[in-house]
C-alpha positions in Angstrom: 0.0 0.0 0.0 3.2 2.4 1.0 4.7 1.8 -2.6 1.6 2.6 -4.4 0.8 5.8 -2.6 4.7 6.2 -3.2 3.9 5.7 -6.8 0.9 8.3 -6.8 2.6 10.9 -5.9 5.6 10.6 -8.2 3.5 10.2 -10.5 1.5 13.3 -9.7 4.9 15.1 -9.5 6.0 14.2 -12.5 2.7 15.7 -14.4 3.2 19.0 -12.2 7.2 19.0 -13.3 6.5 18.7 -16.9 4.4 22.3 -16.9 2.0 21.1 -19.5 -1.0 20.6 -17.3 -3.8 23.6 -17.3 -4.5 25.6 -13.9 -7.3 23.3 -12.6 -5.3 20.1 -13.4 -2.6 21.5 -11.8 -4.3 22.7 -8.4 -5.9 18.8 -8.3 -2.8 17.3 -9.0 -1.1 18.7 -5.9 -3.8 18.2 -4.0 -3.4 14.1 -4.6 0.0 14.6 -3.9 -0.4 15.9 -0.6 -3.3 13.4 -0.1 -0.9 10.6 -0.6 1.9 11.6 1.4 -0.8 12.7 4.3 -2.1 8.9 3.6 1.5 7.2 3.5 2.5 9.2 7.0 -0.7 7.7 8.2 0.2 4.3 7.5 3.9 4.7 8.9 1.9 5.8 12.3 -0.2 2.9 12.9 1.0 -0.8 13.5 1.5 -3.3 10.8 -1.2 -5.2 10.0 -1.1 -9.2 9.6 1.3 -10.3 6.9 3.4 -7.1 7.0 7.1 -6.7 8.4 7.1 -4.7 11.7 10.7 -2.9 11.0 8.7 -0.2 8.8 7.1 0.5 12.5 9.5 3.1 14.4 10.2 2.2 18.1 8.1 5.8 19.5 5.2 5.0 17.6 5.2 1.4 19.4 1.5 0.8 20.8 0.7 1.4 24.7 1.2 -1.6 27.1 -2.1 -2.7 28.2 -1.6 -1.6 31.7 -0.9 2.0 31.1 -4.1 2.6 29.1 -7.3 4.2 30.7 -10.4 2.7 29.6 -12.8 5.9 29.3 -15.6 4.2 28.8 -15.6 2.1 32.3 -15.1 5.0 34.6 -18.2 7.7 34.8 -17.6 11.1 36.4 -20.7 11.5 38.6 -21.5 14.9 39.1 -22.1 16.7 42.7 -25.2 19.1 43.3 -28.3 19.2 41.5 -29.3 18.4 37.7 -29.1 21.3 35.3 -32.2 22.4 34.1 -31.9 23.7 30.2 -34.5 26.6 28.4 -36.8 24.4 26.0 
């Protein structure tokens, strides 16, 4: 998936470099660049997926361990005093 996002945008480079391409074309064309590249630093963030090598995964971006994580949904705030009454 890396190597063809990596092949979009070179592609979409290449058509920007060669100065042929009207206004519109142009504007669109670096928009999919920067698409692709925002999509390729996406897929460098999150962890590989089954079947794909985990060196492409650097070290910081390692998941949490399980025991440092805070479940949100399991712990309610309660609040003190009386309900809020909102203008209907």
């Amino acid at each position: 998936m890396r190597e063809k996002l990596e092949d979009v945008a070179a592609w979409a480079r290449a058509r920007i470099r060669s100065g042929a391409e009207p206004p519109t074309a142009y504007y669109r064309l670096m928009q999919l660049v920067e698409a692709a590249d925002a999509l390729k630093d996406g897929l460098m963030a999150m962890p590989p997926q089954e079947g794909e090598p985990e060196s492409e995964l650097p070290a910081e971006t390692a998941p949490p361990q399980e025991d440092s994580v805070v479940r949100l949904d399991s712990v309610r705030r309660h609040l003190a005093g009386p309900p809020v009454c909102l203008p209907t």
